[in-house]
Steps between C-alpha positions, in 0.01 A plus 500: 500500500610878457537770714308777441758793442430876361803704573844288342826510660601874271191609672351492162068463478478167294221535269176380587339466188765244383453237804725161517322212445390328830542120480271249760679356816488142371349373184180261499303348272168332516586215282720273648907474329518155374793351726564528861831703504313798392211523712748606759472892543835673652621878504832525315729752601761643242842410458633868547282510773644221692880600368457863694388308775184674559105401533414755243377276232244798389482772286382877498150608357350844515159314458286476817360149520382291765510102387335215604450157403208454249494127439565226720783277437377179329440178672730212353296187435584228275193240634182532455219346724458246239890414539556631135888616501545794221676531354615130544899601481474628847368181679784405760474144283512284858510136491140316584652380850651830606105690420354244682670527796443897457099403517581256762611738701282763437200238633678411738516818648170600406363198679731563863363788485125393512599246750710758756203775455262242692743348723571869610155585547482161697731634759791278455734741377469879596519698157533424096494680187429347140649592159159429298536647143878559519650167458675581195693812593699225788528208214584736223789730680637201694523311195739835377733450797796290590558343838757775574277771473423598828101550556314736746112477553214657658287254543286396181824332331458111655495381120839652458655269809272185378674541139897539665387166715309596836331196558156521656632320803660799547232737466267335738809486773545909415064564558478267788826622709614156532813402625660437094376855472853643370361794684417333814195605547557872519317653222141500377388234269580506131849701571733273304871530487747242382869586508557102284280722212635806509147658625551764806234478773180688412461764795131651549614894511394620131768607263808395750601244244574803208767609633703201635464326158684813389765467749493123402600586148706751535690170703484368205675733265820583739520120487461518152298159477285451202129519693263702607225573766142529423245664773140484394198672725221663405376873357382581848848444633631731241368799715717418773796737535724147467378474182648866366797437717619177327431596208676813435822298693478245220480733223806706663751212645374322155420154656377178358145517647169388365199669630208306437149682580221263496237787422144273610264806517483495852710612782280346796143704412704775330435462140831634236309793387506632846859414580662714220459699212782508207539186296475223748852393667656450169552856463664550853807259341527750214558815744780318707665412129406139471449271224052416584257273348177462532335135503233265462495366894257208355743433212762261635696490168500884531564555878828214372590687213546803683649380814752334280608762330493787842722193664730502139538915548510537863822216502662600148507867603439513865204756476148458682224407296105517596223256377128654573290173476149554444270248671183486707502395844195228502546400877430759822779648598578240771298323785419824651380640206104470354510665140155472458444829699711688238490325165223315327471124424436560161851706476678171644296284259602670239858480567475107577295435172683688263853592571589192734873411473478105577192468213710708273842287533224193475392591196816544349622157575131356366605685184814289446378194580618424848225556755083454539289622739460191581828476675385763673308380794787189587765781496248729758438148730892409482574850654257516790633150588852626500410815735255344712741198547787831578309657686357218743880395568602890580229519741578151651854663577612664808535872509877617567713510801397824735872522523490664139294845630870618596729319204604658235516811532852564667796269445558500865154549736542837690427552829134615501401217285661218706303652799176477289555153446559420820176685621389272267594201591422559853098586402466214313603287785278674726180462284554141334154453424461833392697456190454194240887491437484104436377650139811662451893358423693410812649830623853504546731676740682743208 
């Protein structure tokens, strides 16, 4: 953009009748370029610019003009709901086994989820939140990665962790604080972590993952290892002050980070339209000077496509990248959520009848031959066997040692904290009956 400039350095009245030609911020298009690499949009700064060492990559005008953004970046979708790829060049061309273990997945998910809402509302765990609707935005971007990309979630991103390997033994351990629980029972339910997959402990504070996945990768380039870290949350969490942070100290210490938005409409009972104005979260990558794409949340080939090509940029040149995904949160928020009083069933139907990831993908592999329907409802029985079978062997488990309320946190217990314990300790003996600790591991003396 130009600077708006009357009087020139010889204190000379430019003419205003011949103005300089005022070009847009960033160019868009409403018809979407036919390959990948250029439906990233980036500001380019000039080479004499960046030889003089300055940020001045603008010019002088004597034109007064405010500018905005007229047309929304474009949406990149190769997919249809029908699973027709076009054009057919860009199909990711996976092998039968390696898409069906991408549906797989995505049912699988799609069906723990169904399961964990009841058993929540049950009482026998304390708190759960689903991913209905965006199951292709964690099989399509995890797909992208390689195991040495480091991964931060918020909490919507347990298809990402079943893809790397989290087995749903695991899962049920994490949301019933057993004593496998690699977090030992410390956190709320559904807070995964594993350090075997390269996945960093979900925390519940909003937007505290944006900027440690920047610190992560910036790690990562004084290394100088060939990976990259990846933090998805959602477009509510991009109006935390984290989420401006991080970003502009990616763009400026030029770090190999992916973020991944996972735009689903709704931020809680917040719809988008009330969270910001502008051109979604896309555009905020733009203003820090990042490469941004827009894309089809429901579109796994897409969401793939994309992520590939961020994770190709953001190690090949060790500069941040953003990925706006667009999607529709199906689900309520969480278990202490009831949409109902803010959103309509018909909205959700719509959503779940016509833009529904897991029918999509299905459809797709029914085009080539290698899936029915019909194998639909085996696949759906196999998986609530395999979590009900988890989950009844997590629960059957004892919860961990009381010992771990003061481990881990200091390498060698401080004072305060070995007198806590030993209040402990001493209460517990006083009030046996008081306290079913025959549920939990044997406690030990450390």
């Amino acid at each position: 953009m130009k600077v708006f400039r009357l009087i020139n350095r010889t204190h000379t009245l430019r003419n205003p009748h011949k103005p300089f030609s005022i070009p847009h911020i960033f160019s868009l298009s409403s018809k979407a370029p036919s390959s990948i690499s250029t439906q990233f949009r980036s500001f380019a700064t000039s080479a004499a610019t960046k030889a003089k060492g300055l940020d001045d990559s603008y010019e002088y005008t004597n034109v007064l003009q405010f500018h905005k953004v007229d047309t929304p970046m474009s949406c990149f979708q190769i997919m249809d709901q029908s699973g027709v790829v076009n054009p057919s060049s860009s199909d990711p061309s996976f092998g039968k086994e390696e898409v069906i273990k991408m549906y797989r997945l995505m049912v699988q998910l799609n069906v723990m989820d169904s399961i964990m809402y009841d058993v929540q509302r049950q009482g026998r765990v304390s708190f759960y939140m689903t991913s209905f609707g965006e199951e292709a935005t964690h099989i399509g971007s995890a797909a992208a990665l390689t195991p040495e990309d480091t991964i931060f979630g918020q909490y919507r991103e347990a298809g990402v962790l079943m893809y790397r390997g989290f087995t749903l033994e695991e899962m049920m351990n994490q949301c019933t604080s057993n004593q496998y629980d690699y977090g030992k029972g410390r956190q709320m339910p559904i807070h995964y972590g594993s350090s075997r997959l390269n996945f960093q402990t979900i925390s519940s504070p909003l937007g505290t993952q944006i900027p440690q996945a920047v610190g992560a990768s910036y790690a990562q380039k004084l290394l100088g290892l060939k990976a990259c870290t990846i933090v998805y949350f959602g477009e509510g969490a991009a109006s935390e002050g984290d989420f401006h942070a991080a970003m502009n100290f990616a763009a400026t210490l030029s770090t190999p980070t992916i973020f991944f938005c996972r735009n689903n409409k709704w931020a809680i009972s917040t719809p988008s339209i009330e969270q910001y104005r502008g051109d979604g979260i896309v555009g905020r990558g733009l203003a820090y000077g990042m490469d941004s794409i827009r894309v089809d949340g429901n579109d796994i080939w897409a969401v793939y496509l994309a992520t590939k090509e961020a994770r190709k940029r953001a190690v090949e040149t060790h500069k941040p990248v953003l990925i706006e995904a667009m999607t529709y949160r199906v689900g309520h928020h969480s278990t202490s959520d009831d949409s109902t009083r803010y959103r309509t069933i018909e909205e959700v139907n719509f959503w779940k009848e016509h833009n529904n990831p897991i029918i999509r993908l299905r459809n797709y592999m029914t085009k080539k031959g290698w899936w029915t329907e019909e194998m639909d409802q085996p696949l759906v029985q196999e998986c609530r066997t395999a979590v009900r079978e988890a989950l009844a062997k997590a629960e059957k488990a004892l919860k961990p040692d009381i010992a771990h309320l003061f481990t881990d946190v200091y390498d060698t217990m401080p004072k305060h904290l070995v007198e806590q314990k030993a209040e402990l300790e001493k209460h517990l003996k006083l009030y046996p009956d008081e306290y079913p600790l025959e549920s939990h591991a044997k406690s030990r003396s450390g």
